[in-house]
Backbone as CSV, one residue per row, in Angstrom:
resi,resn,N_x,N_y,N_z,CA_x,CA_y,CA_z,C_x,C_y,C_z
1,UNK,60.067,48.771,125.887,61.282,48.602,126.671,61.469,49.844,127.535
2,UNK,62.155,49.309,128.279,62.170,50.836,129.399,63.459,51.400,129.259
3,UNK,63.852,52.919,130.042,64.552,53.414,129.889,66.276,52.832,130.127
4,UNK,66.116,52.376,130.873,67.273,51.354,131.775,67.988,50.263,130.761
5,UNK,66.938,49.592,130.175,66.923,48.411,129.322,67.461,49.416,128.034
6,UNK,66.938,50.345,127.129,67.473,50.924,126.233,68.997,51.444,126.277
7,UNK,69.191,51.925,127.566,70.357,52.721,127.443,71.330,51.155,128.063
8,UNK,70.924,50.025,128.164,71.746,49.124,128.388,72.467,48.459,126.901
9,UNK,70.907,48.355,126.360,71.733,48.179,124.866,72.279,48.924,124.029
10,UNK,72.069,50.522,124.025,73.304,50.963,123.767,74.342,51.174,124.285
11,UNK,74.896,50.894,125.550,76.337,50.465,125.875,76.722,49.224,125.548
12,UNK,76.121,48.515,124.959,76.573,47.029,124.571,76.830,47.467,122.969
13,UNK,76.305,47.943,122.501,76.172,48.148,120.924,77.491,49.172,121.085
14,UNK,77.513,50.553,121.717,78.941,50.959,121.215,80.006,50.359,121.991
15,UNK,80.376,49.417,122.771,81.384,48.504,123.543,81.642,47.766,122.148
16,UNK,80.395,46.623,121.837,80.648,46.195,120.256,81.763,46.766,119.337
17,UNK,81.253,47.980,119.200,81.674,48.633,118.129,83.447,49.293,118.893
18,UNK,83.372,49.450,119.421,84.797,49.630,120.450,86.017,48.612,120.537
19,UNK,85.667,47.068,120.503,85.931,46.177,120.515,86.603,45.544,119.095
20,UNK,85.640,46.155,118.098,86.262,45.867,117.237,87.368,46.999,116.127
21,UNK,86.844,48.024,116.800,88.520,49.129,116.028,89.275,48.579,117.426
22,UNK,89.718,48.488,118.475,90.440,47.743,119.072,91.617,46.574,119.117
23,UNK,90.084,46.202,119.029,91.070,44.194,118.517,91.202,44.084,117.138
24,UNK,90.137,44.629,116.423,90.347,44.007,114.970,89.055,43.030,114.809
25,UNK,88.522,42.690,115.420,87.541,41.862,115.353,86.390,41.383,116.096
26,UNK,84.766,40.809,115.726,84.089,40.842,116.516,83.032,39.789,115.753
27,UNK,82.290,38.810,116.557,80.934,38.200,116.213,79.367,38.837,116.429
28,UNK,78.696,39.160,115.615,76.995,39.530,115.954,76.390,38.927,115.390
29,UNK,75.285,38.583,116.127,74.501,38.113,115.956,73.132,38.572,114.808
30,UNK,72.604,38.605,113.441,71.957,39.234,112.715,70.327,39.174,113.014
31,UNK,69.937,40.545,113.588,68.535,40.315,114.013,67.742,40.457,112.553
32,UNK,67.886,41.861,112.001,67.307,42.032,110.416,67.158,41.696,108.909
33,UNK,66.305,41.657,108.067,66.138,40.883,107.137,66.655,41.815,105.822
34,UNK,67.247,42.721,105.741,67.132,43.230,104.813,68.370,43.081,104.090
35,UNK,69.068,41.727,104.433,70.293,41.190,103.638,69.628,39.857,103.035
36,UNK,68.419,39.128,103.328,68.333,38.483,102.649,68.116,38.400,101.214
37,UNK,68.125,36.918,100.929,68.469,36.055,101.571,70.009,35.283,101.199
38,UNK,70.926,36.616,101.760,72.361,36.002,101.665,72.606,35.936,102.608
39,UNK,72.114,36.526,103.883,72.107,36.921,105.150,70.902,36.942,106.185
40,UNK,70.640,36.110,107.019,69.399,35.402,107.436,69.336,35.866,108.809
41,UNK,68.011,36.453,109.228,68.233,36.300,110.738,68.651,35.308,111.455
42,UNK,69.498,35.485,112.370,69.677,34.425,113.650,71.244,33.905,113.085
43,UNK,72.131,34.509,111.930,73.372,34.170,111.307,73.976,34.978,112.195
44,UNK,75.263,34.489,112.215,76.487,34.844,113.253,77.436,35.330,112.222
45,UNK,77.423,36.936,111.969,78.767,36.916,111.325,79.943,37.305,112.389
46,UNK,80.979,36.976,111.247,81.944,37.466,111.600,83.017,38.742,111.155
47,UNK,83.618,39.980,111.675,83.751,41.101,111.259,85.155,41.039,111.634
48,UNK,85.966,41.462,110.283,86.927,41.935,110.724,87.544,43.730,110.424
49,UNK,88.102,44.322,111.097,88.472,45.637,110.838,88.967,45.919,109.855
50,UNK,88.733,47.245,108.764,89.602,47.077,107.579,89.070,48.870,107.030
51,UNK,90.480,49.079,107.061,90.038,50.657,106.174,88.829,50.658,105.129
52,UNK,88.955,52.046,104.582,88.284,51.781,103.576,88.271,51.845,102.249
53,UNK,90.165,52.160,102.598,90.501,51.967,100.972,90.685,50.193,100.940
54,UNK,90.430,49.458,101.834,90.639,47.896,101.648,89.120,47.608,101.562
55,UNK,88.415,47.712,101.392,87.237,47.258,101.162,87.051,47.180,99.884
56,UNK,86.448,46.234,99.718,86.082,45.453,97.372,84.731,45.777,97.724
57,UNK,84.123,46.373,96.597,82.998,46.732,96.397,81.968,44.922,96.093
58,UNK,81.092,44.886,96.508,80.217,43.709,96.591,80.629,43.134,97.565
59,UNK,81.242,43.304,98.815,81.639,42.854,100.264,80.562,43.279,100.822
60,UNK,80.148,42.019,102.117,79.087,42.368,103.015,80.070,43.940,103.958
61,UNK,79.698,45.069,104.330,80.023,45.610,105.872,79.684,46.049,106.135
62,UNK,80.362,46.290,107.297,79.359,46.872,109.041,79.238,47.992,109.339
63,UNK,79.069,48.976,109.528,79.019,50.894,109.383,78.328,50.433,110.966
64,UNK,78.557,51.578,111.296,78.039,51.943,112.713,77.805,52.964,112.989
65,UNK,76.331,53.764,113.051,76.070,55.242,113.104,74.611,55.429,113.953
66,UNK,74.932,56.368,114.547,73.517,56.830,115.714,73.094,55.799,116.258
67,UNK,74.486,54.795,116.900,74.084,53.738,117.805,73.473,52.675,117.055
68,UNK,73.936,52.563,116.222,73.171,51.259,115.496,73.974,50.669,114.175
69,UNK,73.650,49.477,114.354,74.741,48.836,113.519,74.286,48.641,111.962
70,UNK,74.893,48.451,110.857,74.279,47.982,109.437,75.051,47.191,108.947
71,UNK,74.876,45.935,108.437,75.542,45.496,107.800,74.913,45.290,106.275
72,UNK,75.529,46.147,105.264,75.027,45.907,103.851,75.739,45.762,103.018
73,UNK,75.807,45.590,101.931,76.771,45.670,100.638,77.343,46.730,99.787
74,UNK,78.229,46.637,100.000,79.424,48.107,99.386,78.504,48.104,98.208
75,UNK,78.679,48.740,97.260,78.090,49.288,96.137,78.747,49.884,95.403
76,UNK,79.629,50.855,96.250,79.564,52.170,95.666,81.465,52.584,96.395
77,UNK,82.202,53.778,96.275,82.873,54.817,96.993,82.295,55.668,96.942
78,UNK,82.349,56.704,97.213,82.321,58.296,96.860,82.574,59.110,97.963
79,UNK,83.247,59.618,97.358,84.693,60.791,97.891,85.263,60.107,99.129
80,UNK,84.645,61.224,100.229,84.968,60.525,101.679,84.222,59.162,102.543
81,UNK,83.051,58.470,101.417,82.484,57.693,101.812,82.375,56.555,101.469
82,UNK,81.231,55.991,101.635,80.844,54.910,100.897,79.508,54.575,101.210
83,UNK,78.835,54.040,99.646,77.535,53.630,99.357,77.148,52.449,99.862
84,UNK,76.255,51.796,100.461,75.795,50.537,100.855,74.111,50.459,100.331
85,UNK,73.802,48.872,100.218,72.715,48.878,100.342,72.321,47.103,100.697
86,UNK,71.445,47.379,101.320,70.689,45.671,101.847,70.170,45.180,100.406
87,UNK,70.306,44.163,100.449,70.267,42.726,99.355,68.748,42.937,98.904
88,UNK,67.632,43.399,100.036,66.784,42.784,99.662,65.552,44.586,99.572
89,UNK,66.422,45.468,99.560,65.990,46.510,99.914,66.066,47.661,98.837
90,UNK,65.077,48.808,98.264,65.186,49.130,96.796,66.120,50.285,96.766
91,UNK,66.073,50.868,97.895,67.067,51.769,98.258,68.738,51.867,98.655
92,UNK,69.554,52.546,97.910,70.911,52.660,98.740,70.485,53.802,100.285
93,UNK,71.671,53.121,101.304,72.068,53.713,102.191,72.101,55.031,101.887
94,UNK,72.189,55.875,103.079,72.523,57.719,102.937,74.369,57.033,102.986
95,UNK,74.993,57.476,102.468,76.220,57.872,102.292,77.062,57.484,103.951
96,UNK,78.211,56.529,103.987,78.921,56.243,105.446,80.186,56.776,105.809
97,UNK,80.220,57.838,106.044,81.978,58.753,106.620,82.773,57.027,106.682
98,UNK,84.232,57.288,106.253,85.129,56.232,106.646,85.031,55.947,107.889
99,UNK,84.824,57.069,109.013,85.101,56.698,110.471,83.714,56.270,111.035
100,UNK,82.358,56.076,110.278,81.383,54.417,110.522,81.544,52.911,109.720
101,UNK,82.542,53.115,109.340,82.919,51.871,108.869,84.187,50.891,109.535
102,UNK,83.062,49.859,110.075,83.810,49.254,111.211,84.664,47.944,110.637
103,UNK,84.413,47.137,109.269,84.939,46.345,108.935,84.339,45.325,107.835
104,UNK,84.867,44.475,107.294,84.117,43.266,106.135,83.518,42.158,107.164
105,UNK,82.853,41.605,106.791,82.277,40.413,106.437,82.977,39.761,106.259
106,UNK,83.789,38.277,106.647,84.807,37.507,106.439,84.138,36.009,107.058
107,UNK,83.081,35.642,107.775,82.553,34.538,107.308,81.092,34.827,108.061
108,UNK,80.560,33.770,107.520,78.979,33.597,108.041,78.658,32.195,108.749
109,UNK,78.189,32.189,110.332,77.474,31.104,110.645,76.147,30.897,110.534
110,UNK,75.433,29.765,110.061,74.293,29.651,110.065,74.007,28.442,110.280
111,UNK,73.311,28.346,111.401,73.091,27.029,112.487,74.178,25.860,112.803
112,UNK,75.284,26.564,112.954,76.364,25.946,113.209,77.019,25.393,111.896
113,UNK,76.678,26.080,110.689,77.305,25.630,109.566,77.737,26.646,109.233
114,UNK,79.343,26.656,108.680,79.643,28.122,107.708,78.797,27.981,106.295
115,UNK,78.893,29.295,106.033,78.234,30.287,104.770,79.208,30.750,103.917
116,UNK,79.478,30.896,103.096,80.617,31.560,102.070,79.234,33.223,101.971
117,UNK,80.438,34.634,102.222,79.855,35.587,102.608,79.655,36.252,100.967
118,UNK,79.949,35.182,99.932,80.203,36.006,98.412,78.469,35.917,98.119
119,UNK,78.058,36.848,97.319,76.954,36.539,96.902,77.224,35.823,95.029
120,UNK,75.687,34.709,95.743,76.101,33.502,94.292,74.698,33.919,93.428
121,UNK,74.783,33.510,92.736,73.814,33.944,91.278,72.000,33.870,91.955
122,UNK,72.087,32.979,92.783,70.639,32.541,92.935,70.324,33.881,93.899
123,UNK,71.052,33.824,94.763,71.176,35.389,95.590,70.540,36.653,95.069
124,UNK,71.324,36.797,94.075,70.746,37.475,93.493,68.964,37.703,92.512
125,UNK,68.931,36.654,92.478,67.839,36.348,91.630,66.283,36.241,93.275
126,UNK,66.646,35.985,94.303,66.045,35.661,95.521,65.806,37.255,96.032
127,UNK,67.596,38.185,96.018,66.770,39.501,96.042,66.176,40.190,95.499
128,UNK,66.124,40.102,94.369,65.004,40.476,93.710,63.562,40.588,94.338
129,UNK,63.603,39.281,94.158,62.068,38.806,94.356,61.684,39.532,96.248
130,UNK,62.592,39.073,96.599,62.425,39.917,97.932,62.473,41.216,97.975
131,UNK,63.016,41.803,97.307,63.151,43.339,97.345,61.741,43.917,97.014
132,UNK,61.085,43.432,95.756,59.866,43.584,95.332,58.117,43.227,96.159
133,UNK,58.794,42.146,97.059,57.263,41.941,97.700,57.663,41.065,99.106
134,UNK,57.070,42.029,100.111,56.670,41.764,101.275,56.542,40.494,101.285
135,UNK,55.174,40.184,100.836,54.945,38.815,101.063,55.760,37.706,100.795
136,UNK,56.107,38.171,99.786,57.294,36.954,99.738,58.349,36.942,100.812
137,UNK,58.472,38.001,101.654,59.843,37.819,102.470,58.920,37.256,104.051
138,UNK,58.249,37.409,103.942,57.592,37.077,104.921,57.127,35.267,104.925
139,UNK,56.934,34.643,103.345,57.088,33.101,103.435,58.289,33.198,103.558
140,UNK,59.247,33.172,102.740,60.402,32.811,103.690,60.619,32.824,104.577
141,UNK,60.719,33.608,105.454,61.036,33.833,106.970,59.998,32.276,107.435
142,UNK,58.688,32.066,107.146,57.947,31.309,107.930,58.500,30.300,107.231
143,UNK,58.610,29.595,106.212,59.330,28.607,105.351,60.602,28.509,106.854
144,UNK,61.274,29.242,106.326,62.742,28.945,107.231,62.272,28.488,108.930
145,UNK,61.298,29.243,109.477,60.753,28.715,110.876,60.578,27.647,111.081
146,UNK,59.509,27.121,110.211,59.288,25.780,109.647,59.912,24.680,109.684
147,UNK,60.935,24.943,108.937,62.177,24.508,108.315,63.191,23.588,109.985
148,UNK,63.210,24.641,110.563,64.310,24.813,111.398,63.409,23.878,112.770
149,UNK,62.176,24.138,112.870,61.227,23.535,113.627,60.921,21.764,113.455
150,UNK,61.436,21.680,112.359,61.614,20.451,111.723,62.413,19.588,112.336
151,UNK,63.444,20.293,112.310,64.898,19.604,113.154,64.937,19.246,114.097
152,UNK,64.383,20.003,115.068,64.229,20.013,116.674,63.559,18.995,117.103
153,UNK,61.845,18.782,115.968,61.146,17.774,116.631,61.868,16.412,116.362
């Protein structure tokens, strides 16, 4: 990508993020996998603004730091922060100042169907298995291509 094109998407990414301490609220679009599979590429969440003494630990949210967005799962507090980590990923987050934390998770689209944003038992049992092996996240992803390729024809 070129220089022009980069610094375009980061004025879209912190406008994003502008938009929603603002209004209170915002839709993105999920390019990354490392929420599956509670959270799927190509899902539309939806974000709303919320301190961070209002945040429940096992809530999807959104942190926003060095131009880039995360959406993972609370985990954790500590002190002035808070712990996150992706569903499908072995590591917690480095630690998120209150002031990158842009808001919860309050619903999920996925192909024009809502998602309930709670994680359910199988979820759990799916990150696992994803957290542990590549390959497996990688049939899924082609499973789901598949899947979705199905429909169309």
């Amino acid at each position: 990508m070129d220089l022009t094109g980069e610094l375009q998407d980061a004025a879209k990414r912190d406008l994003t993020a502008e938009v929603i301490r603002r209004f209170g609220e915002v839709r993105l679009r999920v390019t990354g996998t490392s929420m599956l599979p509670s959270v799927w590429p190509g899902d539309i969440l939806t974000v709303r603004r919320r301190s961070a003494s209002e945040l429940r630990t096992g809530r999807i949210i959104l942190c926003y730091r060095n131009q880039a967005f995360v959406a993972h799962r609370l985990i954790g507090k500590h002190g002035d922060g808070v712990i996150t980590r992706g569903d499908s990923l072995r590591f917690d987050d480095p630690p998120f100042r209150h002031d990158e934390i842009l808001g919860d998770v309050t619903s999920i689209l996925r192909d024009g169907r809502p998602v309930a944003p709670t994680r359910v038992w199988w979820h759990r049992i799916g990150s696992s298995i994803v957290r542990h092996s590549e390959l497996c996240t990688r049939i899924l992803l082609s499973l789901r291509r598949r899947s979705k390729l199905a429909w169309v024809n």
